[in-house]
N, C-alpha and C positions, 0 to 999 in steps of 0.2 A: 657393416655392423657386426657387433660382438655377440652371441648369443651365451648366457650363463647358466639359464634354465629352458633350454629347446623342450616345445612339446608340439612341433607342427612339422610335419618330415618334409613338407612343399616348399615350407622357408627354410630347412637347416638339413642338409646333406650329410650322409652318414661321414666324411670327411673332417666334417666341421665338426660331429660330435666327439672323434677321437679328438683332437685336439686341445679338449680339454682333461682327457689324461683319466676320462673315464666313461664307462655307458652308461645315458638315461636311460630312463624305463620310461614307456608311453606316457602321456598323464591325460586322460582323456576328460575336455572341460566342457560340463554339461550348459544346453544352449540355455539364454537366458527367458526363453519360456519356461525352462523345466524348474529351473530358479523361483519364478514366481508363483508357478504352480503349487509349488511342495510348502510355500509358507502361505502364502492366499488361502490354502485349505484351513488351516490352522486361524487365520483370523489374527497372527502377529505384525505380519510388515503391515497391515490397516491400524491395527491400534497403535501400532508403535508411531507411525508418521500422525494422528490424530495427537496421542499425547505430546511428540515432540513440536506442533504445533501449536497446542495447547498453555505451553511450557514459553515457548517463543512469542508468542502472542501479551503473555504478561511480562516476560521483561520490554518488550516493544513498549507496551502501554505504559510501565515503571518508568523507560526512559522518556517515553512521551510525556509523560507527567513533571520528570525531572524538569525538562526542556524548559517548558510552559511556563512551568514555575519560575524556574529561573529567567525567563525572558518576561513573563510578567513585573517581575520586581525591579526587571532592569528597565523595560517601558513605563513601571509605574516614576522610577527616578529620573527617567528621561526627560517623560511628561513635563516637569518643572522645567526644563532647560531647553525644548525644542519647542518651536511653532507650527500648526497645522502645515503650513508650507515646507517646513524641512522634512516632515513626518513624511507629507506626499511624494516629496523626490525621492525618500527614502524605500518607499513601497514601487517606485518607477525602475531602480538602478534591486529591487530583489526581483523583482519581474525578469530583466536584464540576464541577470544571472542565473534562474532559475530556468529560463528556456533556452539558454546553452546547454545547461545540463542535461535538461527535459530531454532536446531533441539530439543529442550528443548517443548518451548512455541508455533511455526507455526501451528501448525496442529491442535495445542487445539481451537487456533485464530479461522482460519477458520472452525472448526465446531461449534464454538457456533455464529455465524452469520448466521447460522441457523435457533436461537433460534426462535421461531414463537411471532410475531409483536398482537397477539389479546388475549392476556389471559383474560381468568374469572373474575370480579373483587374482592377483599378482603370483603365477605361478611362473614367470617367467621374465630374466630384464634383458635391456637392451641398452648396450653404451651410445651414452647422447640422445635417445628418445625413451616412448614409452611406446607401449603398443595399445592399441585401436581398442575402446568397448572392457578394460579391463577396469580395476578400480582405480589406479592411477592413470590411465589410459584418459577415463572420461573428465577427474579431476583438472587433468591438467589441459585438456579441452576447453572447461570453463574459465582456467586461466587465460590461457591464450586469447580466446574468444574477448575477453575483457579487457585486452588492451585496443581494442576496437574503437569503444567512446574515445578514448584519449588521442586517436588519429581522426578522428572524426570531428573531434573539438576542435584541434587546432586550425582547421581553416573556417570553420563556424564561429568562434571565440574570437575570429580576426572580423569576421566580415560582420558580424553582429554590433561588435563596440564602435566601429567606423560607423556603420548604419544608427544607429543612436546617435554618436556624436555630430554627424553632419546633418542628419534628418530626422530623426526619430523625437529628438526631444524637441523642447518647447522651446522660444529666446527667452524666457522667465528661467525655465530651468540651465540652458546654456551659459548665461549671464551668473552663474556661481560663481564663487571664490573654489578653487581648484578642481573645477567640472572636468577636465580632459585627464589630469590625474588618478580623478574616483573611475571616471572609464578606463581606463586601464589597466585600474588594478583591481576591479570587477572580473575582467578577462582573465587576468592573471590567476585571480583568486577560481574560477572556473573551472583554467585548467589544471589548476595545482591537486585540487578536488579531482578530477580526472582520474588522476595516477592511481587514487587508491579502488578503483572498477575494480581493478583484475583481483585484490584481495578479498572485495565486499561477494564479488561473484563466489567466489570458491565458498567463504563463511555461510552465505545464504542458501549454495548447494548442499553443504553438507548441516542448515538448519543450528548453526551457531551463534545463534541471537543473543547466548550473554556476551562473545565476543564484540558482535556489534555492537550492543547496548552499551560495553565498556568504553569504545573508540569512538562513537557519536556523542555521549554525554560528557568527555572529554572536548570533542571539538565546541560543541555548546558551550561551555565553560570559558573555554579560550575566548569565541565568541563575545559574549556578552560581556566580561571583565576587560577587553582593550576597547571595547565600545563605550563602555561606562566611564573608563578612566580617560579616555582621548574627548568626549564631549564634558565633561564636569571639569579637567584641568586644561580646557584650551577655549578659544571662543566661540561663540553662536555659527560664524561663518566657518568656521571646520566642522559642523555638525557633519553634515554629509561623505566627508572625509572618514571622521570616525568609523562609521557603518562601512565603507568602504573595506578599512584596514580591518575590522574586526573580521570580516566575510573572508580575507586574507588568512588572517589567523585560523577562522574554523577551519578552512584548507589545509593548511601546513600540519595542525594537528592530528586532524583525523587522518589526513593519509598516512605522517607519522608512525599511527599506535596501527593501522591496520598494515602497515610493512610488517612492523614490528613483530605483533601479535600472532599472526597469520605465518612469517617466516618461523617461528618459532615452533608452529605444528607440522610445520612440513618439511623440519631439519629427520633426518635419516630416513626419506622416503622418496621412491621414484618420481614423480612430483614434486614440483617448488612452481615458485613464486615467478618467476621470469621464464620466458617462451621456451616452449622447447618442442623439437620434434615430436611428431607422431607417428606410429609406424602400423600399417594397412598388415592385414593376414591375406587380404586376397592380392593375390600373386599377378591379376589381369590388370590394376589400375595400376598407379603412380603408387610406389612405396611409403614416400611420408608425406606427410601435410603438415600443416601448422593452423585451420581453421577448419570446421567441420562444415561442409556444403551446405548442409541439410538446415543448419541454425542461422546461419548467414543469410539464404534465400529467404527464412524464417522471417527474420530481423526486417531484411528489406521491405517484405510485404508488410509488418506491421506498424514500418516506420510512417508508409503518409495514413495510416490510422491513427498513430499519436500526433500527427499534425493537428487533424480536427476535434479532436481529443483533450491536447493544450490549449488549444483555441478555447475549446467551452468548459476548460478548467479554466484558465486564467482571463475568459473572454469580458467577466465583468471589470478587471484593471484596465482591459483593451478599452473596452466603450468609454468608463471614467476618465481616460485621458482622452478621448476624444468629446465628449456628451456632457462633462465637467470642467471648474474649475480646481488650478493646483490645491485651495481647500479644501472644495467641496472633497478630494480624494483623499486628506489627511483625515476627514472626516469620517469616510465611507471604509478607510483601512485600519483607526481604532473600532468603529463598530466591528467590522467583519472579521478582527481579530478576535474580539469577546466573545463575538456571536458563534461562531464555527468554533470555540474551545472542546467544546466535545466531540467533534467529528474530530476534531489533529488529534487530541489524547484517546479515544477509543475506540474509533471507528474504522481510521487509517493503518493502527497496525494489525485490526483484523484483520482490514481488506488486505494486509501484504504477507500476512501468514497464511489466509485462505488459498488468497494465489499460489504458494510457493505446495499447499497441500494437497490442493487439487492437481495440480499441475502432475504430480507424482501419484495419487489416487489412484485417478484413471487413468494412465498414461499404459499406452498398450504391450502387451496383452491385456484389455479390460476383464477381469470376471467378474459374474455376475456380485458374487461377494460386493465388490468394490462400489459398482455401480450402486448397489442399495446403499453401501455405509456413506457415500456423498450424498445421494438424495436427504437420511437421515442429516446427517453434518449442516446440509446447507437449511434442512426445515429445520433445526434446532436454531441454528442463529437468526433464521428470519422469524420467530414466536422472539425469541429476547430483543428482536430490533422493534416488533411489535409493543412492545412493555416500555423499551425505554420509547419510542415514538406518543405515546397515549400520554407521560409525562412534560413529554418536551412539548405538545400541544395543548396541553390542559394549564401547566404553572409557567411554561416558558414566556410566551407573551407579557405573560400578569406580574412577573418580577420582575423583569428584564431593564426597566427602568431606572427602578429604585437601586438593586445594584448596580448599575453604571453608574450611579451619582455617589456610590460609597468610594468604588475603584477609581474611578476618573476625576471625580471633583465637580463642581458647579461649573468651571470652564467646558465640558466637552457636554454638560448633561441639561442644561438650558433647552428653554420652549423654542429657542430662536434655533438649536441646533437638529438637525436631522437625524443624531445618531442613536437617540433612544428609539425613534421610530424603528429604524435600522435594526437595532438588536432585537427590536419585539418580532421584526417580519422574520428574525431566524428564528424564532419559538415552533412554525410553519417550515418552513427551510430544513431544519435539522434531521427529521423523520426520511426527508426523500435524499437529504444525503446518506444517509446510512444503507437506506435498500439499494441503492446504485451503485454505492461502492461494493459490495459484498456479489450483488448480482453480474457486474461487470467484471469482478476478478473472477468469478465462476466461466463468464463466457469465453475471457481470454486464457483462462485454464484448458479448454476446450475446442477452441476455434481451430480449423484447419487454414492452409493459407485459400483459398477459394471464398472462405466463409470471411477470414478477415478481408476481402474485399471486400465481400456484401456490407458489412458492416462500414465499412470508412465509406460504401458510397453513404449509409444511413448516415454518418456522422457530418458529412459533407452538409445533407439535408438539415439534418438537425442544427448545422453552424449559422442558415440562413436565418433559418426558424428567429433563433435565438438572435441574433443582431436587429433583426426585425422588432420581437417582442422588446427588447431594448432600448431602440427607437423611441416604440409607443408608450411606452412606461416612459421613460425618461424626457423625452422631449413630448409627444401630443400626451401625456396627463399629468407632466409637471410633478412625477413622484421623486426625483431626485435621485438619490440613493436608494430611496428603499424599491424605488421601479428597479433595481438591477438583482437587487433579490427575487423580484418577481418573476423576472426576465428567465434567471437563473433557477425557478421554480418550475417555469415552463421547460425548461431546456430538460430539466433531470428527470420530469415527468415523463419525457420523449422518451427517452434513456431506459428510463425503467421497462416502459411498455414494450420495445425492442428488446432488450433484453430476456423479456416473457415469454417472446415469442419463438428467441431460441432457443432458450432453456428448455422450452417445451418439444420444439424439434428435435431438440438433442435426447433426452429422455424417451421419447418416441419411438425413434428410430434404434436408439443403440439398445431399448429393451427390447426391443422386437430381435437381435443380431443374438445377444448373451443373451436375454432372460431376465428378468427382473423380479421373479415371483418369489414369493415368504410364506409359499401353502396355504396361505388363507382364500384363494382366489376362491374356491368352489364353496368354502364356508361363507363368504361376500354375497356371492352371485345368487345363494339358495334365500337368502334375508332380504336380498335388493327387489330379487325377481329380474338381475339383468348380468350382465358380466362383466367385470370392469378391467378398464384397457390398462395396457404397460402405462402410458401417459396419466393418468389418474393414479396409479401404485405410487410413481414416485416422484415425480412432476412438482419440486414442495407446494408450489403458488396451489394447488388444487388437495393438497393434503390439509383435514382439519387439525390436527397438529402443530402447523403452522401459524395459528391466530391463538388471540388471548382464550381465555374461556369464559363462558357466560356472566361467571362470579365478579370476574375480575373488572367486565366491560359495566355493569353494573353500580361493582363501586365506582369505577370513576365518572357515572351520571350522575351519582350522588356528589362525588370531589367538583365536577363542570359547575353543579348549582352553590355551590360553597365558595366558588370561586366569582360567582356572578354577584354572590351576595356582598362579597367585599366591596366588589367596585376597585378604583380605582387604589394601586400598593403606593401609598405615598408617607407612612409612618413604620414607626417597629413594632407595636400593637399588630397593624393586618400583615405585616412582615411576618411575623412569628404564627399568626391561627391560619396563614397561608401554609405556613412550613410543618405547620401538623396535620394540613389535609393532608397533604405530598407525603409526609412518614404514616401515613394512615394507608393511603394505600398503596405505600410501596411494600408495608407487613402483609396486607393483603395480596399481592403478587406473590412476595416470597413465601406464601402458606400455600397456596394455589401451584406455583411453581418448585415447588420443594425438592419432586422429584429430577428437576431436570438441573437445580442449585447442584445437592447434592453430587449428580454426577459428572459437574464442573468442575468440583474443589476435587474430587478426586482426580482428575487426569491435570489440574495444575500440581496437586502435591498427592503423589501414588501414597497409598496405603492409609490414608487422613481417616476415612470412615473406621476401618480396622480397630486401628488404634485408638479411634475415640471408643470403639465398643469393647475395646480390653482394660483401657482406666474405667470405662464406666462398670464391668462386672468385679474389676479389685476394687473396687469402692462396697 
């Protein structure tokens, strides 16, 4: 190896340093405690990663919103041209592919959010690698690291589409017009998707969310415009083809713009985009690598956690093809498409920014700084999952009907159909999706690999639980569809209560190690007459901070009786004095919650207040 910038005397021999025809001078690179040290005090690298997640988190939700939208309009065109049966194969063959993915690339995700937020900086290169721990050291780490899914897909992406095609599906479904086709280009379309990990890695290490937002809402695009145009100009029996090619297309695109995109930022830097060595400072192991132990073992262990993980995300399509007919499941996948719009548009890209913040947070050395601003962090988002939950329980039921039949039409919103029920049971549904997600990317922000066993053995538990509740909902009480919501109510309830329990352990113990205190302990203990523990400080679930406040639980006993009085939303009359309880107290949340609005829009767009208080004094 070539050294250009030697600053280590153990790798580079005074030999080697004439050689290049002059003397360096020492350059001594301070360790990355001391790194963290010098800005933790200051309170920068915290707000910097809270804004820059803050920042990320809305274009997430912009493109989620895009998404939706756009797939809305293209299921609402659809709708005219497909049948509840094509609909159901079509949600069979996203299943397909989505847990190729799932189990391909999840766990790779999650270990390198990991990667540590303070490297060394590039004081020195090396022809044909980079060196270990540095900034491009670690960057190209997470590349590396992310070509992993794509060798992982390709004998999972084989053994999977063969498994469906000879077994998996149904002779209803087998008996298509071009069935062994759309498997295979499911597969294809998988691992086409695949290739673009190693880019998506690196954009989401370094918290480049308009980049993704640009190259997702492209492949979305792609998407829906060959789906729409291959099912309206070709016949009913290529429907399932279309969805096929279209899922092709999002592939080819996205990985496209994230080559592209991604290449484009890493042209004149030690880092790029395809593999490359890495080269150790300590002199006792193996000089290079090309994957980091440590992440890898990471990975392993949390892969059979996303086993049962996938399982009781996607466990209610499992049961429906088993526990249903191919209808009843066109049926149960337009409901649960309406019904869950608001967890895909705002709940999932918090939970994947949380993840990505937490991860970097606390990731050690913790100080105590740190530790407090996530307890704050995460009881801030769990009072707003509070607020929006008191809505989604109080009007979500009670509409939920009547817009299905504006969206969908008389064909899907009928007495004889299941799927209003469906929508009403996610009015209930949506509150415990939100705490679960946020609380579970908190825990796998956190977990050590010891812990993430404990937990896949819980999940293990939790898979039975839930096939169980399943069962009984769907077959012994004849709920149909809306039994798998149920099923899936129980399962998240599991979830959450687990998750409480670590959270709280975690909080416990690592205030007890750093400290967790805010000087108010002794002022507490003299008003309480007791002393309150690290676990209570910051613990969110036991913070009153974290719940609505009296005002606000109040109006909405008052919005519940408002809401009983209507009765049944079957006109535009109780449509409309329903939608002015719901703007009644959501003014009331946002006068009550003002202060915490406020300091929202400031860390999505810096200096917002400012500014509004300098036009407001030149006025």
């Amino acid at each position: 190896m070539n050294l250009q910038e030697p600053t280590n005397r153990n790798r580079m021999p005074t030999a080697a340093v004439k050689r290049h025809g002059r003397r360096h001078s020492t350059i001594v690179v301070p360790p990355p405690a001391a790194l963290v040290s010098s800005k933790s005090d200051t309170g920068d690298v915290p707000s910097t990663l809270i804004q820059h997640s803050a920042v990320g988190a809305s274009f997430l939700i912009l493109l989620q919103l895009f998404s939706k939208v756009l797939t809305f309009v293209l299921n609402q065109a659809l709708l005219r041209f497909l049948s509840p049966e094509r609909l159901g194969v079509s949600t069979q063959l996203e299943l397909l592919c989505s847990s190729i993915l799932f189990f391909s690339r999840e766990a790779i995700r999650l270990s390198l959010q990991r990667q540590t937020t303070h490297p060394k900086p590039d004081i020195y290169r090396i022809e044909g690698g980079v060196v270990e721990g540095t900034v491009s050291g670690i960057a190209q780490s997470v590349v590396n690291t992310g070509y992993l899914p794509f060798l992982f897909g390709i004998p999972l992406a084989g053994l999977s589409c063969v498994w469906y095609y000879y077994q998996g599906a149904s002779s209803e479904v087998a008996s298509l017009p071009y069935f062994k086709t759309v498997v295979v280009v499911c597969g294809i379309a998988s691992l086409v998707e695949l290739l673009s990990e190693p880019m998506f890695a690196l954009a989401q290490y370094k918290l480049q969310y308009r980049l993704r937002a640009l190259c997702e809402s492209g492949g979305v695009t792609a998407r829906c415009a060959v789906t729409f145009l291959l099912t309206v100009s070709a016949r009913e029996d290529t429907g399932v083809l279309a969805f096929a090619l279209g899922q092709l297309a999002y592939a080819v695109v996205i990985s496209g713009m994230y080559i592209c995109l991604v290449w484009e930022t890493t042209r004149g830097k030690e880092n790029g985009i395809f593999p490359k060595r890495i080269w150790r400072e300590e002199i006792s192991r193996s000089p290079w690598f090309y994957f980091d132990s440590s992440t890898v073992r990471l990975a392993i262990t949390m892969w059979v956690q996303t086993v049962f993980k996938h399982y009781l995300t996607e466990g209610d399509k499992l049961l429906a093809s088993y526990f249903s007919t191919i209808s009843e499941q066109g049926v149960y996948a337009l409901a649960a498409n309406y019904g869950s719009l608001i967890a895909r548009l705002v709940f999932l890209p918090i939970e994947e920014t949380v993840r990505a913040l937490f991860g970097k947070l606390v990731a050690p050395p913790l100080s105590a700084q740190n530790l407090r601003i996530s307890s704050d962090t995460l009881t801030s988002i769990l009072r707003v999952y509070g607020l929006v939950s008191i809505l989604s329980l109080l009007f979500g039921p009670a509409v939920a009907p009547f817009l299905l039949s504006l969206v969908a039409g008389s064909r899907w919103a009928t007495s004889s159909s299941s799927a209003p029920a469906v929508v009403s049971a996610y009015g209930y549904y949506i509150p415990l999706l939100a705490f679960n997600g946020v609380l579970e990317a908190f825990v796998q922000s956190i977990a050590t690999p010891s812990q993430v066993r404990e937990q896949s053995f819980a999940m293990l538990c939790f898979s039975v639980v839930f096939a169980i509740a399943g069962y009984v909902f769907m077959r012994g009480l004849k709920l149909g569809a809306t039994g798998l919501v149920y099923a899936n109510m129980v399962n998240l309830g599991l979830r959450i209560g687990a998750c409480a329990v670590w959270i709280g352990r975690y909080y416990k113990v690592t205030a007890a190690k750093v400290g967790g205190g805010d000087g108010s302990d002794e002022k507490r203990a003299a008003k309480t007459g007791r002393a309150s523990t690290s676990e209570e400080r910051l613990f969110p679930l036991l913070r009153r901070q974290a719940y609505p406040s009296g005002k606000i639980l109040g109006a909405s006993v008052i919005a519940w009786a408002g809401v009983r009085g209507l009765g049944r939303i079957d006109c535009w009359s109780k449509f409309v004095m329903i939608c002015g309880l719901a703007g009644g107290l959501v003014m009331v949340m946002l006068w009550e919650e003002k202060v915490l609005a406020k300091k929202a829009v400031e860390l999505i767009v810096p200096g917002w207040t400012n500014r509004g208080a300098k036009h407001k004094k030149g006025e």
